[in-house]
CHARMM-style PDB file with segment names, atoms N, HN, CA, C and O in Angstrom:
ATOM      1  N   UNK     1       3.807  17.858  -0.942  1.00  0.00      PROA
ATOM      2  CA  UNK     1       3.434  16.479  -1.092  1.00  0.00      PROA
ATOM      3  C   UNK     1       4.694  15.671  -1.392  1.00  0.00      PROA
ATOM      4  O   UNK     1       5.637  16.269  -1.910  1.00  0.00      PROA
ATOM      5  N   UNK     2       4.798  14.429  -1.130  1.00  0.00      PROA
ATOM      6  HN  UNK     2       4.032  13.943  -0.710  1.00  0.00      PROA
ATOM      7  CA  UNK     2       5.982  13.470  -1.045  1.00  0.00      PROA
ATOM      8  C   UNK     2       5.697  13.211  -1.715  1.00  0.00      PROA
ATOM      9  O   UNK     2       4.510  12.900  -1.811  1.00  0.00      PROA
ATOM     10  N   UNK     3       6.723  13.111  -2.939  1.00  0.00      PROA
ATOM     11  HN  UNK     3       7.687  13.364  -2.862  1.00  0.00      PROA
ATOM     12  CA  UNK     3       6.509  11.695  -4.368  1.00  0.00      PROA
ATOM     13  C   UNK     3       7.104  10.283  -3.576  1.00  0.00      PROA
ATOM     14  O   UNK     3       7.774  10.283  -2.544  1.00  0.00      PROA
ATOM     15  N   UNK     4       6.642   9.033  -4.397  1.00  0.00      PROA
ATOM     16  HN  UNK     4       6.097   9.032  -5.235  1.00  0.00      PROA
ATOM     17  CA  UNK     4       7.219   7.710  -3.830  1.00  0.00      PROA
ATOM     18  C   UNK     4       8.022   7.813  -5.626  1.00  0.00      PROA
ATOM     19  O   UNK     4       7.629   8.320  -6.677  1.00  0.00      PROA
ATOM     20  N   UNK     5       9.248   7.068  -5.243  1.00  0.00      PROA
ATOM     21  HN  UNK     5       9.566   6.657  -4.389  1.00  0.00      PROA
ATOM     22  CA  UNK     5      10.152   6.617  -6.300  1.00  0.00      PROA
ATOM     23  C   UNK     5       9.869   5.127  -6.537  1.00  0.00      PROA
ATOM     24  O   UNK     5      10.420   4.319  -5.789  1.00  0.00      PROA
ATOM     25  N   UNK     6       9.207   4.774  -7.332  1.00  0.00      PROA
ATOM     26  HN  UNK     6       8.759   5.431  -7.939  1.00  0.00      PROA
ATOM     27  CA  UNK     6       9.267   3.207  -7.770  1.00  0.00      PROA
ATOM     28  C   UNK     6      10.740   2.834  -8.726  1.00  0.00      PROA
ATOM     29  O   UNK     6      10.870   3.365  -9.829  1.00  0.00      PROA
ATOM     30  N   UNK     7      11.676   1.997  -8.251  1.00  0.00      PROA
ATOM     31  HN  UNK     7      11.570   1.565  -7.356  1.00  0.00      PROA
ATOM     32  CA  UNK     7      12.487   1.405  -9.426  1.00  0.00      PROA
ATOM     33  C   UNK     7      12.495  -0.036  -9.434  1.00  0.00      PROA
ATOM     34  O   UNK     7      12.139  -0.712  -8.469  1.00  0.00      PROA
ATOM     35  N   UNK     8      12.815  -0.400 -10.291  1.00  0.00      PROA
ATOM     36  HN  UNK     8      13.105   0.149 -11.075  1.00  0.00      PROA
ATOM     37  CA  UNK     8      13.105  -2.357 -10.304  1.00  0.00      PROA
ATOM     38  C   UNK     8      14.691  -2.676 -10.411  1.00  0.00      PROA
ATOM     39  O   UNK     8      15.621  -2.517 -11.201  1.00  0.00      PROA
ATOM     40  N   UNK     9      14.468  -3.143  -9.319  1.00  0.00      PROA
ATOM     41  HN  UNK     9      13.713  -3.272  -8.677  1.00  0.00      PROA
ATOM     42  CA  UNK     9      15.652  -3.807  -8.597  1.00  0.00      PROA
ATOM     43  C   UNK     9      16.047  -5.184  -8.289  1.00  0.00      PROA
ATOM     44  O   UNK     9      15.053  -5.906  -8.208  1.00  0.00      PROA
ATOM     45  N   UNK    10      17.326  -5.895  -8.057  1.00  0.00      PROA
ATOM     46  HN  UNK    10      18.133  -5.308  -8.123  1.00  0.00      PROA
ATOM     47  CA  UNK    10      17.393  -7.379  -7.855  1.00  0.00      PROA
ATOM     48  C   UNK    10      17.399  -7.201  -6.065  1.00  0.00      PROA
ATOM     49  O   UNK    10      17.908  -8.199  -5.556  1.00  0.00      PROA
ATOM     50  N   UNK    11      17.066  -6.427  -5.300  1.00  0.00      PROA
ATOM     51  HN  UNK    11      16.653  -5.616  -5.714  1.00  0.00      PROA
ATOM     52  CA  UNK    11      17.259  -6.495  -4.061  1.00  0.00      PROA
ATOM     53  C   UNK    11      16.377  -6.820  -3.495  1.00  0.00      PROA
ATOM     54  O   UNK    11      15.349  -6.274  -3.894  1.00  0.00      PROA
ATOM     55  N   UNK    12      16.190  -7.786  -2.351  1.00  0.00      PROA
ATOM     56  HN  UNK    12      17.025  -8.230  -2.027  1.00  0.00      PROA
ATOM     57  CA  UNK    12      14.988  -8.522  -1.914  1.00  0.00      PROA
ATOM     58  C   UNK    12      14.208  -7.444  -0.572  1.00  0.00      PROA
ATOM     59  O   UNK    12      14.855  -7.042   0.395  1.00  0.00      PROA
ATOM     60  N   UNK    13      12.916  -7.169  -0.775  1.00  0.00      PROA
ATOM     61  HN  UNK    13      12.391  -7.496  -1.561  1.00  0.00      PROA
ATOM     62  CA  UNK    13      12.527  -6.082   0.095  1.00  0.00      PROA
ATOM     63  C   UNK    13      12.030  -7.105   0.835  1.00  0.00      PROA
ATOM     64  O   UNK    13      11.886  -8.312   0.642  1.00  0.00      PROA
ATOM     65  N   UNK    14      11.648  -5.867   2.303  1.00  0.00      PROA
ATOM     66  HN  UNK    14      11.765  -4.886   2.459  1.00  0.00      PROA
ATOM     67  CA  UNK    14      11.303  -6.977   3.469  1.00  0.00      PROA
ATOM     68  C   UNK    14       9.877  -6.543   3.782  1.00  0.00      PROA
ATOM     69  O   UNK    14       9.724  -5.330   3.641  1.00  0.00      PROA
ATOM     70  N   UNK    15       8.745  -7.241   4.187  1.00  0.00      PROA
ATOM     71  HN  UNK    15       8.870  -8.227   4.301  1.00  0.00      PROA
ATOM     72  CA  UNK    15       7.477  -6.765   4.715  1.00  0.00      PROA
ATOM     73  C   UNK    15       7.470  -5.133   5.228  1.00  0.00      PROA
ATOM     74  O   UNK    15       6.591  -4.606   4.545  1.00  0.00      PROA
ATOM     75  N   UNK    16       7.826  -4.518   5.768  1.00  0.00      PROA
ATOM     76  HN  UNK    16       8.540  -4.946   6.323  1.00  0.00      PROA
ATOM     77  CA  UNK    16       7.652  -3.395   6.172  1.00  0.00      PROA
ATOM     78  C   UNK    16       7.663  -2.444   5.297  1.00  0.00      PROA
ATOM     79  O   UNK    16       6.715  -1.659   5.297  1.00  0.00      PROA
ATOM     80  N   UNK    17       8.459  -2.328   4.588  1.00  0.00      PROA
ATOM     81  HN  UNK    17       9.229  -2.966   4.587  1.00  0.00      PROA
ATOM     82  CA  UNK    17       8.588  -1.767   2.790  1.00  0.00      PROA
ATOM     83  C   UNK    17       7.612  -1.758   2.371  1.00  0.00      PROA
ATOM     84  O   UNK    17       7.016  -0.680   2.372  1.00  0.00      PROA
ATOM     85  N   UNK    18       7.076  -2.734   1.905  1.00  0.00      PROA
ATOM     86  HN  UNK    18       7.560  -3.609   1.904  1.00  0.00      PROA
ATOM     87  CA  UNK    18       5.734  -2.944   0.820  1.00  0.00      PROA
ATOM     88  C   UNK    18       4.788  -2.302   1.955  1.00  0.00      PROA
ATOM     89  O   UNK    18       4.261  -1.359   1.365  1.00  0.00      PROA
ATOM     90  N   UNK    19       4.306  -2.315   3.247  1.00  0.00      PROA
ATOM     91  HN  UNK    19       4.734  -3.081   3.727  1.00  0.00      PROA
ATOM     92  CA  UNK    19       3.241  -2.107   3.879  1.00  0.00      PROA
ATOM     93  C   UNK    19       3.554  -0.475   3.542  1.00  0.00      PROA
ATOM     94  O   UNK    19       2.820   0.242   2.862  1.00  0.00      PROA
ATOM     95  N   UNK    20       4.367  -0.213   3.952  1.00  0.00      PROA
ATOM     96  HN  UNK    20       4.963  -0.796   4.503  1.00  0.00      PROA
ATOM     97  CA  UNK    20       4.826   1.472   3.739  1.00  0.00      PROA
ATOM     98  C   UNK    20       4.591   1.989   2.370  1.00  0.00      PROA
ATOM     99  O   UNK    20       4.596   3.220   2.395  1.00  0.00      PROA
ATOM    100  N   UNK    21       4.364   1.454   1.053  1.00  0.00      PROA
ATOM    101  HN  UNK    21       4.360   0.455   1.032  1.00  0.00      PROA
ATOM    102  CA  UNK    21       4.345   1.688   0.294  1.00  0.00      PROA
ATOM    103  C   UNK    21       2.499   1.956   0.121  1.00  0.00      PROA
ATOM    104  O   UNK    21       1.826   2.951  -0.148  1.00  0.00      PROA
ATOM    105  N   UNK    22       2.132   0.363   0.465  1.00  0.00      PROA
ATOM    106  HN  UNK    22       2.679  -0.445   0.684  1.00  0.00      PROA
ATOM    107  CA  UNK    22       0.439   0.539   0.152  1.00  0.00      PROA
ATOM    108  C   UNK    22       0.038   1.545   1.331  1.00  0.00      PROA
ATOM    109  O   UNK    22      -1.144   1.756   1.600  1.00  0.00      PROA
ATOM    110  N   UNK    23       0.409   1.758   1.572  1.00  0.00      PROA
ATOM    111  HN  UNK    23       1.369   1.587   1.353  1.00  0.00      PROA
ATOM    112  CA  UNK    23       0.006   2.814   3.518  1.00  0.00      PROA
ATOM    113  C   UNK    23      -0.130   4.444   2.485  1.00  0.00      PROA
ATOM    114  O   UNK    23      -1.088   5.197   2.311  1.00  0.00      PROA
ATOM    115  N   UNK    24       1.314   4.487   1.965  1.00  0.00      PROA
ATOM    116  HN  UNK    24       2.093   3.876   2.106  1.00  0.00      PROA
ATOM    117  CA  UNK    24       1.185   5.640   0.947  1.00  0.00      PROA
ATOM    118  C   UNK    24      -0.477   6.115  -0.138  1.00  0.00      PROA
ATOM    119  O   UNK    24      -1.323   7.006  -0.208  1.00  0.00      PROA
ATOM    120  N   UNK    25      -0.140   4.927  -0.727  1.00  0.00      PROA
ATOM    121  HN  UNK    25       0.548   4.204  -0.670  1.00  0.00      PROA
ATOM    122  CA  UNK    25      -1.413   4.623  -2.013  1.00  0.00      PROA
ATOM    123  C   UNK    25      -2.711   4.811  -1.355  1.00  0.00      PROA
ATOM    124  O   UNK    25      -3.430   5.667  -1.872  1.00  0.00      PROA
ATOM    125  N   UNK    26      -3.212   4.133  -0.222  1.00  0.00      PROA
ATOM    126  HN  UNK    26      -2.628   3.438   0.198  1.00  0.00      PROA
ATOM    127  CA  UNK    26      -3.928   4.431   0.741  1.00  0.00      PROA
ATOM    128  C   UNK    26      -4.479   5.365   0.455  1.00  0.00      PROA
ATOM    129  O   UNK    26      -5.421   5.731  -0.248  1.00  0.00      PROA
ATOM    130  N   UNK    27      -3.178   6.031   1.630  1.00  0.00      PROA
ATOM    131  HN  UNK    27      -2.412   5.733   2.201  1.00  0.00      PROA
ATOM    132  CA  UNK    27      -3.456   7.482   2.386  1.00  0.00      PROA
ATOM    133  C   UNK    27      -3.824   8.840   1.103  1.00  0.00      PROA
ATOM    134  O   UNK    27      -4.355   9.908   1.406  1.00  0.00      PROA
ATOM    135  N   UNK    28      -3.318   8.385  -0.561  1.00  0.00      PROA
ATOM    136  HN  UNK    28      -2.887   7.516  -0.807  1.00  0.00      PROA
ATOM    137  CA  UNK    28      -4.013   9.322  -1.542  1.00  0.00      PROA
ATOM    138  C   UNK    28      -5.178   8.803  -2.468  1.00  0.00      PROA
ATOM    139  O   UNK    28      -5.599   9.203  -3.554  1.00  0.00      PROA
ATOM    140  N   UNK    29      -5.549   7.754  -1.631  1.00  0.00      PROA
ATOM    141  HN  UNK    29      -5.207   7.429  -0.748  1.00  0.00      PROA
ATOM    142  CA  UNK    29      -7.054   7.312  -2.331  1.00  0.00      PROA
ATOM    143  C   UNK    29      -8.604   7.568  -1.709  1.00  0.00      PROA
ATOM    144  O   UNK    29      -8.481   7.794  -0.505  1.00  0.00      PROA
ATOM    145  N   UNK    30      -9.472   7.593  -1.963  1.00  0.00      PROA
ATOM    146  HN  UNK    30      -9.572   7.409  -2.941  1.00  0.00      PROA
ATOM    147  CA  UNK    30     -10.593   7.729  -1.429  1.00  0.00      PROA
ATOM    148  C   UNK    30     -11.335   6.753  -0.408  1.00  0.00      PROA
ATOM    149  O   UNK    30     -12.338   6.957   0.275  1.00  0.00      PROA
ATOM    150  N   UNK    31     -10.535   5.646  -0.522  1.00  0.00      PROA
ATOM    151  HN  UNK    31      -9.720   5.480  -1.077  1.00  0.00      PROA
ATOM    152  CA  UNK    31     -11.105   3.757  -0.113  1.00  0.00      PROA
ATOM    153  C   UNK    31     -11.546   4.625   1.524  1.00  0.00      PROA
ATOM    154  O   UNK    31     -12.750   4.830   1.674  1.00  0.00      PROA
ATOM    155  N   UNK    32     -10.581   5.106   2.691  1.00  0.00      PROA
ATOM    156  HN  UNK    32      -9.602   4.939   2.569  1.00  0.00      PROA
ATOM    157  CA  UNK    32     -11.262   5.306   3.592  1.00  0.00      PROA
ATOM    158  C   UNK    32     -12.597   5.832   4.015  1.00  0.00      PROA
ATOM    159  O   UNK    32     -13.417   5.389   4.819  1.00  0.00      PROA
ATOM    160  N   UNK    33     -12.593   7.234   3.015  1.00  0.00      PROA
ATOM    161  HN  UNK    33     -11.927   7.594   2.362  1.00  0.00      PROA
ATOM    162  CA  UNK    33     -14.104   7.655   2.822  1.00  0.00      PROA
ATOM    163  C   UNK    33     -15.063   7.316   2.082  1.00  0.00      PROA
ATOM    164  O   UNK    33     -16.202   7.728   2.301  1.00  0.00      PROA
ATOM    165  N   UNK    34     -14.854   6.739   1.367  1.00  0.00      PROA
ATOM    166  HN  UNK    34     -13.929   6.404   1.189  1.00  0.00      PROA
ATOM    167  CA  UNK    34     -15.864   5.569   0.489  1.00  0.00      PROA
ATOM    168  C   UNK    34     -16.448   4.582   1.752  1.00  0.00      PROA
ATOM    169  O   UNK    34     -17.615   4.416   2.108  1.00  0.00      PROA
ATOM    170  N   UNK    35     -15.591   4.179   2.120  1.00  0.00      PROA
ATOM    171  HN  UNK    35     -14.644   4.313   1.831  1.00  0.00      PROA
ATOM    172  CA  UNK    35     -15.595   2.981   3.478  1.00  0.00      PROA
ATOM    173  C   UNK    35     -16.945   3.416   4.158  1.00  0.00      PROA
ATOM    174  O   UNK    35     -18.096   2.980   4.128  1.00  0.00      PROA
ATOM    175  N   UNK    36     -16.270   4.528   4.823  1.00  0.00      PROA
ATOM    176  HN  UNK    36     -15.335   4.882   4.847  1.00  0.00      PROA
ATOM    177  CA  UNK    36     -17.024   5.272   5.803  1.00  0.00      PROA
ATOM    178  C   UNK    36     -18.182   5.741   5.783  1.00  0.00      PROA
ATOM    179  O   UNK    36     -18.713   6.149   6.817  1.00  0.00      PROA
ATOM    180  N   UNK    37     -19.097   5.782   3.988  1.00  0.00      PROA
ATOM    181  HN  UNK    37     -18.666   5.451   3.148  1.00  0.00      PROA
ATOM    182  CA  UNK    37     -20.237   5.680   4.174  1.00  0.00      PROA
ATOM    183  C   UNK    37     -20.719   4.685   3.493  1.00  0.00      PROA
ATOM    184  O   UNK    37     -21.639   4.970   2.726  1.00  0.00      PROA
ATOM    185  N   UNK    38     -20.319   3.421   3.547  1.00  0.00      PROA
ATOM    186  HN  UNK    38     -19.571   3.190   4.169  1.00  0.00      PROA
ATOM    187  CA  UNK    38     -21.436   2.559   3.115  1.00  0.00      PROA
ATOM    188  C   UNK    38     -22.253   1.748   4.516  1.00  0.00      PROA
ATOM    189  O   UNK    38     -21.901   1.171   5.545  1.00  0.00      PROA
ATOM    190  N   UNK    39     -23.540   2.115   3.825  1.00  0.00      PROA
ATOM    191  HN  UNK    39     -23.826   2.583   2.989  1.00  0.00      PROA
ATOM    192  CA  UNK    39     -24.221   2.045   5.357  1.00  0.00      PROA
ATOM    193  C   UNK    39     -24.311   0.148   5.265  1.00  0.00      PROA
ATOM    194  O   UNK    39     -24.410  -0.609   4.299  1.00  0.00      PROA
ATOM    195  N   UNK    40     -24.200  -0.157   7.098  1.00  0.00      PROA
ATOM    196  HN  UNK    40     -24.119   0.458   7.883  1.00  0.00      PROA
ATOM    197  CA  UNK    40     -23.915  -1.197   7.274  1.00  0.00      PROA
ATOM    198  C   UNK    40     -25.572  -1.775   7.952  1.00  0.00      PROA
ATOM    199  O   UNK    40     -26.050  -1.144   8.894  1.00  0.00      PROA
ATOM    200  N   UNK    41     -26.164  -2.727   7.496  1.00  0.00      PROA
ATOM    201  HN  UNK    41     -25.775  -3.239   6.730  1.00  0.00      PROA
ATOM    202  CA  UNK    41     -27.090  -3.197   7.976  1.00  0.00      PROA
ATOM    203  C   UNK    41     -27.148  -5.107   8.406  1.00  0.00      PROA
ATOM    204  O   UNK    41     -26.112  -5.725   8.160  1.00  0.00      PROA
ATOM    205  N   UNK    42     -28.055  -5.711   8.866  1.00  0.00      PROA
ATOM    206  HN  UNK    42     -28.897  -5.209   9.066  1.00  0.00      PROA
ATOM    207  CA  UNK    42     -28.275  -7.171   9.022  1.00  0.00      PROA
ATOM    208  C   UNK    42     -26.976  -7.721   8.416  1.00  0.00      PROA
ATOM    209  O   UNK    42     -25.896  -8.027   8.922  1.00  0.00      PROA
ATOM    210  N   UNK    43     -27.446  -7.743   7.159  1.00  0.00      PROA
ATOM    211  HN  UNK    43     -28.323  -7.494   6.748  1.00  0.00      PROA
ATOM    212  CA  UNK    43     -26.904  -8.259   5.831  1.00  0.00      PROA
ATOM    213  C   UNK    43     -25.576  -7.723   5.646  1.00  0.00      PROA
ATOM    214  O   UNK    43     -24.994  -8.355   4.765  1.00  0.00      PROA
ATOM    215  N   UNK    44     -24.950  -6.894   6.090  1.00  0.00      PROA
ATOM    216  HN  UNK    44     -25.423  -6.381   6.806  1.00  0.00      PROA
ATOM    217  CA  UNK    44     -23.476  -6.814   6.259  1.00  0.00      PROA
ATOM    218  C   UNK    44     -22.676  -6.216   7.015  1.00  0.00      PROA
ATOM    219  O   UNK    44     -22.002  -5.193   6.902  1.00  0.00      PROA
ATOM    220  N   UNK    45     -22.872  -7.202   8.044  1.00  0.00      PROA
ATOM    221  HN  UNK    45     -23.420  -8.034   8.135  1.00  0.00      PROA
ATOM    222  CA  UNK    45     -22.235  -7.494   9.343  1.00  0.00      PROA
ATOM    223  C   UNK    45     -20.788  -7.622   9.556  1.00  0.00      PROA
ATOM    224  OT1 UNK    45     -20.348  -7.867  10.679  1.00  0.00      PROA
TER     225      UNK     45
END
């Protein structure tokens, strides 16, 4: 498994960074399969 290194820094990050980061957090959380069964009806479309 890959660790992510968080430090605080004065260096200005660019969009692709941060997406790569939450992409990480993501990919070790449950949110996709949670997602995947909440059943979708009328009412949430």
């Amino acid at each position: 498994m890959k660790r992510i290194r968080v430090e605080l820094s004065n260096k200005c990050l660019i969009t692709p960074s941060g997406l790569t980061l939450v992409g990480a957090a993501l990919g070790k959380s449950d949110l996709v399969k949670c997602s995947n069964r909440v059943a979708v009806d009328k009412k949430r479309s």
